[in-house]
C-alpha positions as a Python dict, from the first residue, in 0.01 Angstrom:
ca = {
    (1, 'X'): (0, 0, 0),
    (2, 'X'): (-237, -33, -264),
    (3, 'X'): (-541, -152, -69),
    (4, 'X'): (-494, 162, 138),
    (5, 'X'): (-520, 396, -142),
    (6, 'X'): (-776, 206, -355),
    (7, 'X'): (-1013, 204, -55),
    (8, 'X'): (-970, 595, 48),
    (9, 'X'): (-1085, 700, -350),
    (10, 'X'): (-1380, 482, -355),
    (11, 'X'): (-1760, 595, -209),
    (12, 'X'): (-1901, 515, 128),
    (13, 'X'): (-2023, 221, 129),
    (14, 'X'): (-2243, 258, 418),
    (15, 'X'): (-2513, 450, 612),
    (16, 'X'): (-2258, 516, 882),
    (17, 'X'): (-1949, 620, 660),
    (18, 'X'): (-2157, 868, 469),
    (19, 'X'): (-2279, 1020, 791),
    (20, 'X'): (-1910, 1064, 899),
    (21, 'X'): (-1792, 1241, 597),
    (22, 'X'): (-2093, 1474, 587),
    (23, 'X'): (-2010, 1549, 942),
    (24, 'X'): (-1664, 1605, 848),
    (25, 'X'): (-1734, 1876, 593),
    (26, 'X'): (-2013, 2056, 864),
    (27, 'X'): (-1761, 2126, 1074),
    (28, 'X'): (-1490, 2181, 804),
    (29, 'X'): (-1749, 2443, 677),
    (30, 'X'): (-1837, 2599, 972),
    (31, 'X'): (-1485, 2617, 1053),
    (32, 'X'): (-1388, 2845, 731),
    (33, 'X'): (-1691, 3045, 803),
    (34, 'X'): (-1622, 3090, 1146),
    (35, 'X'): (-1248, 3247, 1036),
    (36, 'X'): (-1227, 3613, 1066),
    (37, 'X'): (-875, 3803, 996),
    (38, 'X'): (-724, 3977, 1315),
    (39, 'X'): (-756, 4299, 1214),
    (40, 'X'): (-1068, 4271, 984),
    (41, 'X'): (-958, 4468, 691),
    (42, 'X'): (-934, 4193, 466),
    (43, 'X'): (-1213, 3980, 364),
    (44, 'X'): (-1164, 3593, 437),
    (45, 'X'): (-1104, 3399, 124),
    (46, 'X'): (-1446, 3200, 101),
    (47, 'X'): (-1628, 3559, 109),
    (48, 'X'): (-1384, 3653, -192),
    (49, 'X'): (-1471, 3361, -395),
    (50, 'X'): (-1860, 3286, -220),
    (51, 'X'): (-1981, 3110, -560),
    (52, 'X'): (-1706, 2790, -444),
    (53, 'X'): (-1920, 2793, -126),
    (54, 'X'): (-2239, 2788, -314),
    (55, 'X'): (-2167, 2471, -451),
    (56, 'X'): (-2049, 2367, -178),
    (57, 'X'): (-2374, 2358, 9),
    (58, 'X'): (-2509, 2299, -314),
    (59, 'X'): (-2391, 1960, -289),
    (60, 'X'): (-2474, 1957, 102),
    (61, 'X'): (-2858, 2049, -36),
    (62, 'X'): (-2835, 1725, -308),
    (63, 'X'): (-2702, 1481, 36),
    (64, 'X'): (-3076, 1554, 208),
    (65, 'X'): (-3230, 1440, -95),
    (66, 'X'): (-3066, 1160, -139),
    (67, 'X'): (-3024, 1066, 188),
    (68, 'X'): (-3058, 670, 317),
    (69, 'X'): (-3343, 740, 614),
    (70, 'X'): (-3593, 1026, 671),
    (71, 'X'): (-3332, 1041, 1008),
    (72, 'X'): (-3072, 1105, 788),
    (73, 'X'): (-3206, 1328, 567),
    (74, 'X'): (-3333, 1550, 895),
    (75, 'X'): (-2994, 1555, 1020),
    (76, 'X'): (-2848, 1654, 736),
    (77, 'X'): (-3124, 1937, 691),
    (78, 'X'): (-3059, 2046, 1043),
    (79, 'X'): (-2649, 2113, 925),
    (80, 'X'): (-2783, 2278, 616),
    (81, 'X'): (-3002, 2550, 764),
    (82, 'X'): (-2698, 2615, 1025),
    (83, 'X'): (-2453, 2683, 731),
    (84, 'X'): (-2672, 2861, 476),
    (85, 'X'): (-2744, 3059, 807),
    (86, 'X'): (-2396, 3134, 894),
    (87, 'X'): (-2314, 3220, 470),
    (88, 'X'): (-2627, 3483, 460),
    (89, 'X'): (-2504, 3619, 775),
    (90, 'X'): (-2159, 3677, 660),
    (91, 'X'): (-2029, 3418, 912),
    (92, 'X'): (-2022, 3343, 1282),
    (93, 'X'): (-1828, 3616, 1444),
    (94, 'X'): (-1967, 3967, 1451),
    (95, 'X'): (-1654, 4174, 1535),
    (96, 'X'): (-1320, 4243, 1521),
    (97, 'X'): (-1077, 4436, 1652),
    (98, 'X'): (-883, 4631, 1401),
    (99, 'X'): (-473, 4710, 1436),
    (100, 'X'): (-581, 5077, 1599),
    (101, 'X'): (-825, 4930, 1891),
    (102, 'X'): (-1116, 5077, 1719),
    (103, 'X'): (-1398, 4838, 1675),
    (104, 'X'): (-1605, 4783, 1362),
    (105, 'X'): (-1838, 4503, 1233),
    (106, 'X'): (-1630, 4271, 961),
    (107, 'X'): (-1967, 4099, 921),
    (108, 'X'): (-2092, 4379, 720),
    (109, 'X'): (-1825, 4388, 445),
    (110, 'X'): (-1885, 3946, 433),
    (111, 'X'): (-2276, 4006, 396),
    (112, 'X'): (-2205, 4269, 126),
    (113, 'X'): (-2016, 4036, -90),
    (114, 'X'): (-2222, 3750, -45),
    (115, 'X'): (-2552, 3884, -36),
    (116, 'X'): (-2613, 3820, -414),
    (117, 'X'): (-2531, 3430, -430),
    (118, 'X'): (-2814, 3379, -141),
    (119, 'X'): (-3046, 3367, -445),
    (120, 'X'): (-2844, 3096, -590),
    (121, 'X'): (-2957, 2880, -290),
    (122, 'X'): (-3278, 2950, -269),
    (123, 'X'): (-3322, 2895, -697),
    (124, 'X'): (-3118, 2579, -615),
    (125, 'X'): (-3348, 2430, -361),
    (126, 'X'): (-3648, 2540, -550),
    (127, 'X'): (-3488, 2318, -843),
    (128, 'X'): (-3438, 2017, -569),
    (129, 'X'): (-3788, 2041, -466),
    (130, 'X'): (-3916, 2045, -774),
    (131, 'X'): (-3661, 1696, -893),
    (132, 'X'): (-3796, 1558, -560),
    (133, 'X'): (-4153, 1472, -587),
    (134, 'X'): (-4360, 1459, -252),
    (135, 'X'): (-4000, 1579, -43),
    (136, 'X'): (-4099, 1901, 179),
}
């Protein structure tokens, strides 16, 4: 029906629905970060392409900002440092075990291709701060 779809495109309307969808994408994030192939030789797809998940916690970084409550805002914070954790540390799993039974740390080869774009985050915040007067 046309209610149906003209209500799913539009923006939260409330404290509460705004919460859920940024809740939604914390997990969905951690999720994809938390994916590491079975054998480790190939790097996951979000470490292939890491300036997609720059903006993507760009745009988390932008929801504390303009978040409704201080409460909020916290909250929100509190998901951000766990993700731009998990991204600088090349995700959430530390090792794999590779098609011969050998071990080796797939971490390694996410944190090398990622490594550059951290700055990109921190520049980014810097640029929040500084759009953000009196906001620690």
């Amino acid at each position: 029906s046309s209610s149906s779809s003209s209500s799913s495109s539009s923006p939260p309307t409330s404290v509460e629905e705004e919460e859920e969808l940024l809740a939604v994408a914390y997990s969905l994030l951690l999720a994809v970060m938390a994916h590491v192939p079975p054998d480790g030789r190939l790097l996951v797809p979000w470490a292939r392409k890491p300036h997609v998940m720059v903006e993507l916690l760009k745009s988390f970084l932008e929801a504390v900002y303009k978040a409704k409550s201080g409460a909020q805002g916290a909250r929100i914070a509190s998901q951000l440092t766990r993700l731009w954790q998990t991204f600088g540390q090349g995700g959430l799993q530390m090792k794999t075990q590779s098609a011969r039974g050998s071990k080796f740390t797939h971490q390694a080869k996410v944190q090398t291709a990622v490594h550059k774009f951290v700055i990109l985050l921190i520049a980014h915040a810097l640029d929040q701060q500084c759009r953000w007067a009196g906001v620690e």
